[in-house]
Backbone as CSV, one residue per row, in Angstrom:
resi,resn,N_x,N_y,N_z,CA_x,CA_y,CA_z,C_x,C_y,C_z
1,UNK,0.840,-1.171,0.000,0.000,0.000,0.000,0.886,1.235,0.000
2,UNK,0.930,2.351,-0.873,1.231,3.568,-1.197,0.688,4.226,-0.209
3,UNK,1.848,5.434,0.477,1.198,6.548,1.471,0.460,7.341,0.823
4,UNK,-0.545,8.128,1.209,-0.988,9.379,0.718,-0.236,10.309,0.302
5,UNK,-0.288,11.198,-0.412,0.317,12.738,-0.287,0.303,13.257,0.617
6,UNK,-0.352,13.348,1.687,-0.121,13.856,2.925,0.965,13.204,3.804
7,UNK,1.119,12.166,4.028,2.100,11.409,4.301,3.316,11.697,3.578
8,UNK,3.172,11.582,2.504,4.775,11.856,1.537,5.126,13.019,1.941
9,UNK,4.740,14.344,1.839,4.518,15.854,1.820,5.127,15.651,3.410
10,UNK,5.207,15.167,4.188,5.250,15.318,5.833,6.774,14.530,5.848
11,UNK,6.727,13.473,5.346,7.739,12.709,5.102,9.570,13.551,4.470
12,UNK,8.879,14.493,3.477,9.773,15.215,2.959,10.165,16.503,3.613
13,UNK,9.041,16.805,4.734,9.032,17.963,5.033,10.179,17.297,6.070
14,UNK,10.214,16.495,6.471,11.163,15.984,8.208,12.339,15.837,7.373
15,UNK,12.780,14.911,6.541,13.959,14.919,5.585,14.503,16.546,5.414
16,UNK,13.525,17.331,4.743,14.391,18.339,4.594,15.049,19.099,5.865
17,UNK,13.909,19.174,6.830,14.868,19.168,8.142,16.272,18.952,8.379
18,UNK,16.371,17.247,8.010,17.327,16.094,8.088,18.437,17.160,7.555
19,UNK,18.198,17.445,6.794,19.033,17.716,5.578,19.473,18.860,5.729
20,UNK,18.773,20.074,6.450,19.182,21.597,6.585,18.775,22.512,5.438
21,UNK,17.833,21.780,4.790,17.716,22.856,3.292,16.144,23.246,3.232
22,UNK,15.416,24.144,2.561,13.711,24.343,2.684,13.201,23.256,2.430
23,UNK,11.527,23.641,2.657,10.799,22.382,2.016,10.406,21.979,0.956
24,UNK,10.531,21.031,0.679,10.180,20.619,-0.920,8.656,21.224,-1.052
25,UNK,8.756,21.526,-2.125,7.661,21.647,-2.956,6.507,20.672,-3.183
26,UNK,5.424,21.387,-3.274,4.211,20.047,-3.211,4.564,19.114,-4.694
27,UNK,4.677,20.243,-5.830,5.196,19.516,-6.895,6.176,18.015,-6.824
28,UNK,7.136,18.596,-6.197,8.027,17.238,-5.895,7.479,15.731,-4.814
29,UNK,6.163,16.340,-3.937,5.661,15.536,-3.606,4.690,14.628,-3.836
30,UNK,4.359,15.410,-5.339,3.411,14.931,-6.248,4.115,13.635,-7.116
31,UNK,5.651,14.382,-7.483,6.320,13.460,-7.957,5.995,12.302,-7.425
32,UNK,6.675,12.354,-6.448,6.985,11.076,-5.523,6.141,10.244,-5.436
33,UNK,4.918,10.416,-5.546,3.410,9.726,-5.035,3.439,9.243,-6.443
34,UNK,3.582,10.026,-7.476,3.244,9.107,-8.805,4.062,7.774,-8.912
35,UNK,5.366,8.180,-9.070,6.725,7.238,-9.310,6.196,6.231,-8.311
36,UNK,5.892,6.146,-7.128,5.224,5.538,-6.036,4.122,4.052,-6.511
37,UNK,3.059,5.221,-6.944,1.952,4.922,-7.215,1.974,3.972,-8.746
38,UNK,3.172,4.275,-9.537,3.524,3.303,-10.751,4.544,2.649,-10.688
39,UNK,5.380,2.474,-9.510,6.554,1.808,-9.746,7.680,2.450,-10.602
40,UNK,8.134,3.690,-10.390,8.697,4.520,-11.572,10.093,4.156,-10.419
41,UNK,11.104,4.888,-10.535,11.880,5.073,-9.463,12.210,6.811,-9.428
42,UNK,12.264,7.122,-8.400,12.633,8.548,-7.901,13.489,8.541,-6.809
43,UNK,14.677,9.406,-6.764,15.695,9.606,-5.884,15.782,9.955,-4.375
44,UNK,14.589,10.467,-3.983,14.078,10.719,-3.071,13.203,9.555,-2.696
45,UNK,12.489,8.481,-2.747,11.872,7.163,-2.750,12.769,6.548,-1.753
46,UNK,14.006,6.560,-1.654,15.226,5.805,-0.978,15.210,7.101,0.546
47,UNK,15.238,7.638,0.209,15.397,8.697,1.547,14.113,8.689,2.789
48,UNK,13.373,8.291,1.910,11.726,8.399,2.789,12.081,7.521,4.257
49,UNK,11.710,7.914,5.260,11.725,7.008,6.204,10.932,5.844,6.614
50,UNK,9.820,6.291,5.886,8.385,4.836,5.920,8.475,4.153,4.877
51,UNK,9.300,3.909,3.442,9.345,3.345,2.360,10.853,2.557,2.394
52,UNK,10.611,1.362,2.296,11.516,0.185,2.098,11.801,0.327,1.023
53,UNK,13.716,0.289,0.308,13.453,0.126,-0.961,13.325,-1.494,-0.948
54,UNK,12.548,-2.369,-1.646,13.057,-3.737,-1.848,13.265,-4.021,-3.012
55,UNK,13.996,-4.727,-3.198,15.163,-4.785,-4.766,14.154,-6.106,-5.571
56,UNK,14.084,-5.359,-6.786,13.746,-6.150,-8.054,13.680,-7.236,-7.737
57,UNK,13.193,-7.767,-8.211,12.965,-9.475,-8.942,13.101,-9.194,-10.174
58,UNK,14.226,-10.170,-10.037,15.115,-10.207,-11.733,14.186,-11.080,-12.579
59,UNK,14.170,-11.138,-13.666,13.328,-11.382,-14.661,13.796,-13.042,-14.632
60,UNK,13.153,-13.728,-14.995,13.683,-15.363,-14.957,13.861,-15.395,-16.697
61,UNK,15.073,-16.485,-16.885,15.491,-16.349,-18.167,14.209,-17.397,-18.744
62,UNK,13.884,-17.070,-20.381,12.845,-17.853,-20.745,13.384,-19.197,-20.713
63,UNK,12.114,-19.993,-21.330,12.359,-21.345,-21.643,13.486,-21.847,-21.949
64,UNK,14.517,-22.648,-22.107,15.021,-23.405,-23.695,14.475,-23.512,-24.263
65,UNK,14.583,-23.189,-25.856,13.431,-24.211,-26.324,14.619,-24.323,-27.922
66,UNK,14.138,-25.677,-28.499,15.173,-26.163,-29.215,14.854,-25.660,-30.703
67,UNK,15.290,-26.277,-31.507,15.394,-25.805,-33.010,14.350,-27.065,-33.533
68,UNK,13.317,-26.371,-34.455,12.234,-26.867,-35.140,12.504,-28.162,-35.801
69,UNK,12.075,-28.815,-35.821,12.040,-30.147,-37.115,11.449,-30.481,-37.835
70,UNK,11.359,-30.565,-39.421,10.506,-30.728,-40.386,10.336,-31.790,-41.291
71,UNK,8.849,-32.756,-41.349,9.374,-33.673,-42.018,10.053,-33.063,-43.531
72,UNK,10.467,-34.358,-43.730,10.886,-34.218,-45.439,9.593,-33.854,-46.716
73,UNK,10.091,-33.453,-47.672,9.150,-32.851,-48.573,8.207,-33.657,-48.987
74,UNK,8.167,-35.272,-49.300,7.209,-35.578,-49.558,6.508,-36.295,-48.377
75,UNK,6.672,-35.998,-47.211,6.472,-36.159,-46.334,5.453,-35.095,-45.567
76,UNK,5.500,-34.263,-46.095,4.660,-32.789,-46.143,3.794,-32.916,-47.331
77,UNK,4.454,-33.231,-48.156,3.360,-33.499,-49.705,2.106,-34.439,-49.334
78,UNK,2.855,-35.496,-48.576,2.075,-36.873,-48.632,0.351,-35.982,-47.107
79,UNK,0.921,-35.573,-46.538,-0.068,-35.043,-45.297,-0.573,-34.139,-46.196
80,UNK,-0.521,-33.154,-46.860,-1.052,-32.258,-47.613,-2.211,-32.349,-48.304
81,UNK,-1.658,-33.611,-49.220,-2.716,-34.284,-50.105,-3.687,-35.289,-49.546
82,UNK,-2.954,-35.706,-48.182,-4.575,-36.577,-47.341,-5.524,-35.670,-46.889
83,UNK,-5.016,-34.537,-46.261,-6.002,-33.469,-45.296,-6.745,-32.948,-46.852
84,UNK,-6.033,-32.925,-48.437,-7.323,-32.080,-49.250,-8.024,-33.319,-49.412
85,UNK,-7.989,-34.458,-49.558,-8.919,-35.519,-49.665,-9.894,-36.114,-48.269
86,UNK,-9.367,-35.986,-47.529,-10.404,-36.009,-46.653,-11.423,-35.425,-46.541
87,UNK,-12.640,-36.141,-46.674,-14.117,-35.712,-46.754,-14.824,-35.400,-45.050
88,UNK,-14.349,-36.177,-44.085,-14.697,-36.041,-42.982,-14.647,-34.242,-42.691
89,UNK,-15.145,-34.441,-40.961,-15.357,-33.338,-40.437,-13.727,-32.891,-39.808
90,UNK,-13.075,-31.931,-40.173,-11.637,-31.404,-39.985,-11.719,-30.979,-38.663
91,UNK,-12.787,-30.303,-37.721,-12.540,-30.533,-36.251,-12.379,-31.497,-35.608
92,UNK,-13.317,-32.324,-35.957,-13.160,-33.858,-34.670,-12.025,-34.542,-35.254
93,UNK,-11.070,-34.316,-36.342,-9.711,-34.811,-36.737,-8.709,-34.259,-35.845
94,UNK,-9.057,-32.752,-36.041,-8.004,-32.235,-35.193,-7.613,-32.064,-33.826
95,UNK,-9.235,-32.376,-33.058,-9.198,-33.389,-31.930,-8.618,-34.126,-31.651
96,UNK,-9.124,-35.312,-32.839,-8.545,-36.502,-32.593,-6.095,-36.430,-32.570
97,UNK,-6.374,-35.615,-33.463,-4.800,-35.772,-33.377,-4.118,-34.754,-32.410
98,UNK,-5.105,-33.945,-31.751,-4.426,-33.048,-30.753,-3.926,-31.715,-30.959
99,UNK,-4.354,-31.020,-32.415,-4.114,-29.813,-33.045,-5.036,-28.997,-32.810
100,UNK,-4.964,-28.062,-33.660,-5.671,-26.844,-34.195,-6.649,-27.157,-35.703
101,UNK,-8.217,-27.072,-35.623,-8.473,-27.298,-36.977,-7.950,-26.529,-37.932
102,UNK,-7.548,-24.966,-37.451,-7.117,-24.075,-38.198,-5.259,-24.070,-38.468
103,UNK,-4.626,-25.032,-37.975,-3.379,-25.372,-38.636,-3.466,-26.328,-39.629
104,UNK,-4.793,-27.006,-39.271,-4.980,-28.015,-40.475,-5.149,-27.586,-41.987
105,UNK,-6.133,-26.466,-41.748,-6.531,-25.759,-42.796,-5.152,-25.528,-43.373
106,UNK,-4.097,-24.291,-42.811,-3.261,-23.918,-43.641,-2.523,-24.554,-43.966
107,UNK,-2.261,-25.846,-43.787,-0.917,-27.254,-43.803,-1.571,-27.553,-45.382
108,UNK,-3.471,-27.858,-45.232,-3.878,-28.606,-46.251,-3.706,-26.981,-47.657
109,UNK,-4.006,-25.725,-47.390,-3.846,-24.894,-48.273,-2.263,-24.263,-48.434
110,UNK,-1.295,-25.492,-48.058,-0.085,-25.022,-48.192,0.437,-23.699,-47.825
111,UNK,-0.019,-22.804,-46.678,0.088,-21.748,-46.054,1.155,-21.647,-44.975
112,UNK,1.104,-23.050,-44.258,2.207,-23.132,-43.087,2.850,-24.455,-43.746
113,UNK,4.310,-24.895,-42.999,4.550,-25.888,-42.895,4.038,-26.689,-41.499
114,UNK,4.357,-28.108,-41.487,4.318,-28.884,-40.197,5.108,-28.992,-39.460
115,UNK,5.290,-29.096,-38.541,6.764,-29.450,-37.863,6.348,-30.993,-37.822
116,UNK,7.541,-31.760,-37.696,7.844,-32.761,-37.341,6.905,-33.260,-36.537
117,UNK,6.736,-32.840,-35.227,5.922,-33.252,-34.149,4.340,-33.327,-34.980
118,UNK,4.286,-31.895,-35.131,2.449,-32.264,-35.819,2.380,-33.381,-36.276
119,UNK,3.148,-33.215,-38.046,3.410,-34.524,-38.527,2.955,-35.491,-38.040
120,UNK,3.748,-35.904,-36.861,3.568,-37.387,-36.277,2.458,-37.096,-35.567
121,UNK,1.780,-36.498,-34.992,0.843,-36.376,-34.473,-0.795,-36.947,-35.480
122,UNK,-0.697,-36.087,-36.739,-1.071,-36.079,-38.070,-1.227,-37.791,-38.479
123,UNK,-0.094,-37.963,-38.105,-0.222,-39.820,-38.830,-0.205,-40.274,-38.400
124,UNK,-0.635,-40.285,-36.802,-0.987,-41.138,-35.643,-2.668,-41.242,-35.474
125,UNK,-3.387,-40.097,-35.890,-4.529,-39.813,-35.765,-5.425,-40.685,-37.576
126,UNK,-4.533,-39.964,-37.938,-4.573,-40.914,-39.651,-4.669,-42.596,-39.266
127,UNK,-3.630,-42.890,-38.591,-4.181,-44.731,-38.788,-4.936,-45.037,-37.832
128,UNK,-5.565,-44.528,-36.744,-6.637,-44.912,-35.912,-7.654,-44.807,-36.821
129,UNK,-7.821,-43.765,-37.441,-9.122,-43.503,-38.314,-9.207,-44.639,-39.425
130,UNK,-7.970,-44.575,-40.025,-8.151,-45.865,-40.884,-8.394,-47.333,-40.536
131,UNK,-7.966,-47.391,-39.159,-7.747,-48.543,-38.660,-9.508,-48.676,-38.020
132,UNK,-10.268,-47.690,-37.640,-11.329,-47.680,-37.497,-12.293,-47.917,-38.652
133,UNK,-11.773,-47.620,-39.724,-12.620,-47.591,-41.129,-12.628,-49.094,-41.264
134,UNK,-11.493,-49.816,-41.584,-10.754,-50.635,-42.198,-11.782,-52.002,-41.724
């Protein structure tokens, strides 16, 4: 919880005391309450006697995350040309294989590639269905 301006304004007024010099200005106490009130930093923030500075929390480094894998071209060809022949319903596929119907779309209108993973995802969902047809 942020002090009031009245609080800050009182706060600065005893500091300048501290200090031997006039009183700050309401302006500067206005400052303070904003920088305060947004997390800004102000030089005077550290001097206050009721305000802790407490130090950052450093940002955590992102993920790892590794380098993409793609099947081979006719390997992309071959998924391409099943998703435009498939007559079924393209949501409960993409269910079934754990996607997006709308990555399906652009894989089958050659818009995106697959990664690897889809892929296999793609032709895992492919032989249940067939294997269900069959």
């Amino acid at each position: 919880m942020t002090p009031t301006l009245t609080e800050i304004r009182t706060a600065l007024q005893n500091l300048a005391q501290r200090k031997g010099r006039p009183d700050y200005e309401l302006c500067i106490a206005k400052q303070v309450k904003y920088a305060m009130d947004n997390g800004l930093e102000h030089h005077l923030i550290a001097e206050l006697p009721f305000f802790e500075v407490l130090p950052r929390e450093e940002d955590k480094p992102l993920r790892p995350y590794g380098t993409r894998a793609y099947p081979e071209p006719r390997q992309r060809k071959e998924v391409e040309d099943w998703l435009k022949s498939y007559k079924g319903n393209l949501e409960k596929f993409a269910l079934l294989a754990g996607c997006s119907a709308g990555n399906l779309l652009h894989i089958r209108g050659s818009r995106i590639n697959c990664t690897l993973d889809m892929y296999n995802k793609i032709m895992k969902a492919r032989k249940e269905l067939e294997g269900v047809a069959a």
